[in-house]
C-alpha positions, 0 to 999 in steps of 0.5 A: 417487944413488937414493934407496935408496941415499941411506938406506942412506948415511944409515943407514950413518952413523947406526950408525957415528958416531952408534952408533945402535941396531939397533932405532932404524936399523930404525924409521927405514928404515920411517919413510923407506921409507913415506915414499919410497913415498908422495911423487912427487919424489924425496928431492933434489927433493920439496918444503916443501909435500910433507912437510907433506902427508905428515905430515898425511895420517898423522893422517887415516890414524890414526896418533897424535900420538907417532907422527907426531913419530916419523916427522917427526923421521926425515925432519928427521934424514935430511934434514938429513944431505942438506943437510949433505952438500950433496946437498940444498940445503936441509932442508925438514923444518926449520920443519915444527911437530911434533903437538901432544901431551898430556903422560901420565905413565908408567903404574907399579905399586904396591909391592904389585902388583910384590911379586904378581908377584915371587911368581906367579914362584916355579915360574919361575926364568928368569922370576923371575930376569928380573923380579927384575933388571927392578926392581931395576936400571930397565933397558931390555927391551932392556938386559935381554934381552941381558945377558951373565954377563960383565955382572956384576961384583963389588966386594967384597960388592956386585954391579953390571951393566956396561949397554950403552945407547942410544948404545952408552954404559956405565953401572955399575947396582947389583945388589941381594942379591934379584935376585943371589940369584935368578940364582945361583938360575937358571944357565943354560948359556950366555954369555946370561943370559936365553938362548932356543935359540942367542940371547937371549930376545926383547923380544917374547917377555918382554912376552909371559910378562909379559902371562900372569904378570899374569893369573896374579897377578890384575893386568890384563894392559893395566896390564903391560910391561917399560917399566911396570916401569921406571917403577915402579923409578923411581917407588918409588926417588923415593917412597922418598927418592932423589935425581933425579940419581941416578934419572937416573944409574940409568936411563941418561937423557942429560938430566935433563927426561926423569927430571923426568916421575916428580917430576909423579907425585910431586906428582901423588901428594901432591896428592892426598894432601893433599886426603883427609887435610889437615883444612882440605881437606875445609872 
């Protein structure tokens, strides 16, 4: 069997059993494409020594540290599906170290700087609508942009989304009264609820009207994207008294680790605060 066949095979049971999503199958067929055009041998055949080589010659070429863990973790899952499947005898990627990486905190925004946003939003319903959703709820832009009406759901006063995550796993997420009231604002005639011609709006094409509102509410443009605002979301709900776990339920995390990342911000936050205010700090 070919090697463009072994990754469709591989790619195959990535969406089927392990319910893979079309933009995490699409980032690892141009990790293994680059990487099968790269290596003499073949995915049976290539060596220890071969990856190792190709995953160094991506720092040469510029790729950051984030990237080339990216890309490594694709060949350990492609070829540890290989070794399972007994078409390798072995996983070549298994005892290949990972870039080093310094550890950044998520970039969010000031209460203030939302509420700047939310009202540079005003002439805009669809937009507003978005945006009110995006804070409200900490979705994926993904989740986001492809919401239905269907997603909605009603529970005597109270109004939830129905989400779709990564894995294709359900999460009930709370809809608060402002962004309740700026859909009803907004009524599109579609079964999205953020629709564009035939379809939804496009990831893409929401980073973009993100990027024009911010200049348009006085806030760098470099500072703004649907991924900023989930960690604002975040970070707002834990400086306001939430509980981790329930952040963690919220914003669809498998693992607690990965909601741990927004307690640093805190500390960091306090910290600091500490240091300007306390008395004895400025002894």
């Amino acid at each position: 069997m070919g090697d463009r066949l072994h990754l469709e095979s591989f790619l195959e049971m990535m969406s089927v059993e392990r319910g893979s999503s079309l933009n995490t199958l699409q980032s690892y067929r141009r990790d293994l494409e680059a990487f099968m055009e790269s290596v003499k041998n073949s995915v049976e055949t290539c060596t220890r020594d071969e990856l190792v080589k190709y995953t160094q010659s991506l720092g040469k070429k510029g790729f950051s540290p984030k990237s080339r863990a990216r890309k490594l973790s694709s060949l350990n899952q492609f070829f540890k599906y290989l070794y399972l499947e007994k078409i390798r005898p072995d996983n070549p990627c298994s005892n290949i170290d990972a870039p080093k990486m310094e550890k950044s905190l998520p970039k969010f925004l000031s209460e203030r700087e939302v509420d700047k946003l939310l009202t540079a939003t005003d002439k805009d319903p669809r937009l507003k609508a978005m945006l009110e959703v995006l804070y409200a709820t900490g979705l994926r832009v993904s989740e986001l942009v492809s919401l239905k009406k269907s997603s909605i759901r009603k529970e005597g006063s109270d109004h939830y989304l129905i989400v779709k995550g990564k894995g294709s796993k359900e999460r009930m997420v709370p809809l608060g009264k402002l962004a309740m009231k700026a859909l009803e604002n907004y009524k599109p005639d579609s079964q999205w609820l953020f629709p564009s011609g035939k379809s939804h709006i496009t990831r893409q094409r929401f980073g973009q009207l993100l990027k024009e509102l911010a200049v348009t509410a006085g806030i760098d443009p470099k500072k703004l994207s649907p991924h900023v605002l989930r960690h604002s979301f975040a970070s707002h709900l834990l400086s306001n008294g939430a509980d981790l776990r329930l952040v963690q339920e919220l914003l669809g995390h498998t693992q607690i680790a990965t909601t741990q990342i927004y307690t640093h911000i805190q500390s960091t936050k306090l910290h600091k605060l500490v240091e300007e205010h306390h008395p004895l700090a400025k002894v």
